[in-house]
TIDREN-920793 format. One record per residue (C-alpha): residue number from 1; x, y, z. Coordinates in steps of 0.02 Angstrom, whole numbers, plus 50000, padded with zeros to 5 digits. Example, Ala and Ser with C-alpha at 12.3 -4.5 7.8 and 13.67 -1.06 7.14 Angstrom:
# residues 2
NODE   seq      px      py      pz
NODE     1   50615   49775   50390
NODE     2   50684   49947   50357
# end
This chain:
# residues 199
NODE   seq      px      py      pz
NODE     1   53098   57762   56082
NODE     2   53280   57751   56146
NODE     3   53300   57604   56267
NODE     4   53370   57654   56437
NODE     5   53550   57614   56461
NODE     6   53616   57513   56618
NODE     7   53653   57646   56709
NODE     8   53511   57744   56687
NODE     9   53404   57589   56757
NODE    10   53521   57568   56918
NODE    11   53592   57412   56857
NODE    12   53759   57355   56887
NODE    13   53847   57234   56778
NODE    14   53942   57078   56844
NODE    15   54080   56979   56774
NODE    16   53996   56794   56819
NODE    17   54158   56714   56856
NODE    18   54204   56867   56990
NODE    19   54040   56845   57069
NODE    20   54039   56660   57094
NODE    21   54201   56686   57174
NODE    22   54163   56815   57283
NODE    23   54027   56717   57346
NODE    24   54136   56550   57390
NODE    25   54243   56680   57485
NODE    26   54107   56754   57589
NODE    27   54021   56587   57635
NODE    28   54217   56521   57675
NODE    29   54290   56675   57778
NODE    30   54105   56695   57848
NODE    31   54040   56549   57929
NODE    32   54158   56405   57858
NODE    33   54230   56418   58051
NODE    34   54069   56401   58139
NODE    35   53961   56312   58000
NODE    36   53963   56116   57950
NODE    37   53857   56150   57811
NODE    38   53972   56263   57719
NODE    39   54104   56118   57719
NODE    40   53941   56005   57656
NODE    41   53921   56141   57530
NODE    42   54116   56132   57454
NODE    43   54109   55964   57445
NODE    44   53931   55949   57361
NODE    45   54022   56075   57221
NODE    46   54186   55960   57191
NODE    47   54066   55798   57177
NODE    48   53936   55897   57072
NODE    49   53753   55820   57060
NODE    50   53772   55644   56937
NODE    51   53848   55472   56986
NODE    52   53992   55399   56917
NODE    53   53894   55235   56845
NODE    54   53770   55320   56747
NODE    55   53882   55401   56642
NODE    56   53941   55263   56577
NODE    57   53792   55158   56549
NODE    58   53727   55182   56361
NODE    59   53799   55272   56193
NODE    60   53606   55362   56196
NODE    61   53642   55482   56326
NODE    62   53835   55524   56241
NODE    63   53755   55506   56049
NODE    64   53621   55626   56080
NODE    65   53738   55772   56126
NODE    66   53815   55780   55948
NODE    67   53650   55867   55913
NODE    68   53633   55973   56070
NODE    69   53677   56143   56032
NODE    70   53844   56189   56068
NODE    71   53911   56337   56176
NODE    72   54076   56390   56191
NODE    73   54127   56308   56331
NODE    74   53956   56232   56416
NODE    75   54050   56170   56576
NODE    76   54138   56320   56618
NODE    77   54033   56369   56773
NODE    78   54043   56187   56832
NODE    79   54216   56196   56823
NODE    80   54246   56355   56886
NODE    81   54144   56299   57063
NODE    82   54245   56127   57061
NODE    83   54383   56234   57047
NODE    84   54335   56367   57212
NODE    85   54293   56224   57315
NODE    86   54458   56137   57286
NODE    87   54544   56320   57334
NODE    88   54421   56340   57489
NODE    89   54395   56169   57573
NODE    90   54566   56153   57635
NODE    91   54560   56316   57712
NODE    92   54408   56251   57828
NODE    93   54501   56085   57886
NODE    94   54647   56101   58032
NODE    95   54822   55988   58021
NODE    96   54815   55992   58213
NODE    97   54633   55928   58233
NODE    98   54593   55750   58219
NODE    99   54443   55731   58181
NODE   100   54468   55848   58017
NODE   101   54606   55741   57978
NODE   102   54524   55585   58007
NODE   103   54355   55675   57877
NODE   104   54471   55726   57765
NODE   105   54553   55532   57756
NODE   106   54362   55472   57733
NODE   107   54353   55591   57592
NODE   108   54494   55531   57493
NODE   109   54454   55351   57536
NODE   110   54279   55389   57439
NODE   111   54367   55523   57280
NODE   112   54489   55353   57268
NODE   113   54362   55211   57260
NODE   114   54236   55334   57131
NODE   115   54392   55375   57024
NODE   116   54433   55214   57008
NODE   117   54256   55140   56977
NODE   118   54220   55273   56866
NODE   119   54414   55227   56758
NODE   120   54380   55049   56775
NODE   121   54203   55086   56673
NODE   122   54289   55198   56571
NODE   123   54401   55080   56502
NODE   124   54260   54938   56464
NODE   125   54153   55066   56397
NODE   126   54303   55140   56262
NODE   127   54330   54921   56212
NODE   128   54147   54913   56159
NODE   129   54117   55120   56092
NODE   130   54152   55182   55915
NODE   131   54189   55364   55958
NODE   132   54313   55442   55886
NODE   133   54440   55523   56020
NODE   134   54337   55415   56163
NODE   135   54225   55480   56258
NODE   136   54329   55573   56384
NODE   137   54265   55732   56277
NODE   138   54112   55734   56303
NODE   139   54036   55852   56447
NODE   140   53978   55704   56571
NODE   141   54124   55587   56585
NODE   142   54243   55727   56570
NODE   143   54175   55829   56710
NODE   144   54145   55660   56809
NODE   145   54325   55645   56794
NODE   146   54364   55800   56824
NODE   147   54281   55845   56973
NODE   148   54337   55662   57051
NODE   149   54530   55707   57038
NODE   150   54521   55877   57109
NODE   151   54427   55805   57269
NODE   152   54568   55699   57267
NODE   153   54682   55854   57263
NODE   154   54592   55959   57392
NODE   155   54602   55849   57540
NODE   156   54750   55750   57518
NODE   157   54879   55843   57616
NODE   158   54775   55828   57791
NODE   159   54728   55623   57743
NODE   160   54816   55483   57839
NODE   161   54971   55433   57769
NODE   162   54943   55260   57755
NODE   163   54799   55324   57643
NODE   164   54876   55447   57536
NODE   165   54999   55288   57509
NODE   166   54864   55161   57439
NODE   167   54772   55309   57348
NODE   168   54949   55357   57242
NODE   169   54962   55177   57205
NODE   170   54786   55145   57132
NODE   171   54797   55307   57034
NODE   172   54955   55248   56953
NODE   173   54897   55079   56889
NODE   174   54768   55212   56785
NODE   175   54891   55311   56715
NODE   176   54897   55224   56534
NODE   177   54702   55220   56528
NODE   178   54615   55337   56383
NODE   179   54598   55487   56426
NODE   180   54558   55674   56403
NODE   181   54718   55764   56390
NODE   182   54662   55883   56542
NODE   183   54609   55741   56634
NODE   184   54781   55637   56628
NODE   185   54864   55804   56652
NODE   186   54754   55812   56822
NODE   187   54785   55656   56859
NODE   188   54959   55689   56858
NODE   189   54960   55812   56979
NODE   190   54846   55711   57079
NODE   191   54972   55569   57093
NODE   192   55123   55698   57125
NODE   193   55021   55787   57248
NODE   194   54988   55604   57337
NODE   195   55171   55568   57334
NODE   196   55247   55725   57371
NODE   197   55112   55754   57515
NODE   198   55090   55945   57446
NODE   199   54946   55980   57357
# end
């Protein structure tokens, strides 16, 4: 018995990455002017689901994913939606309103203060951990790190300036700390985008 083909069952394929995106647009162009809870939603994506402290608590958690199976890259899709709500968010917050300006200076108060709790444990954690390369490649505190920076990226521009000020200056005293080459390459742009007041 020949199997049916896709086509023959109605089916239509999708290219994941395409359809996540098209969906971040709809919910953005769609309701992202009317609707609090799509901004909730972006934001909830760039943060992601786990808290800075427990990722650094223990060597179990990090140890037992040398023997999880591996997948060629098993934090794409996290990335990618990081990545769309980064692109989106801005769109949804207005230079000329205040009160987006003053949400989007409470946002980067709270990216600053977790990025640099979460670098601060980072760097006691590497002192007392035998891994080799750190643990920066690992899929928890890389994402952690990840995710924190590009928040710090995505509402920047509209942030008080006094803010943006204070946040370059704490990122900078982090910029020798141990880290995934992505992640100090982010971090980078982070800082220029905090100086240069373009994102």
């Amino acid at each position: 018995v020949q199997p049916f083909s896709l086509r023959e069952l109605g089916v239509i394929t999708l290219v994941p990455q395409r359809t996540i995106e098209s969906v971040f647009a709809f919910l953005s162009e769609s309701f992202g002017a009317t609707s609090p809870l799509v901004r909730s939603f972006l934001l909830q994506q760039i943060e992601g689901g786990k808290e800075v402290d427990s990722v650094f608590n223990t060597d179990d958690e990090l140890a037992r994913r040398l023997f999880e199976r591996e997948s060629d890259n098993p934090f794409a899709e996290d990335i990618i939606t990081a990545q769309l709500a980064v692109q989106y968010l801005p769109s949804l917050l207005h230079p000329q309103d205040s009160d987006d300006r003053a949400y989007a200076t409470v946002q980067l108060q709270r990216f600053v203060e977790k990025l640099h709790t979460a670098l601060t444990s980072l760097n006691a954690f590497e002192k007392n951990s035998e891994w080799i390369g750190g643990v920066t490649f690992h899929y928890d505190t890389f994402l952690c790190l990840y995710r924190l920076v590009l928040g710090v990226i995505a509402v920047s521009p509209l942030a008080d300036d006094a803010v943006v000020t204070r946040a370059a200056q704490e990122l900078e005293t982090h910029s020798s700390a141990s880290l995934h080459p992505l992640c100090r390459r982010v971090l980078g742009v982070a800082t220029e985008c905090l100086t240069s007041g373009t994102p």
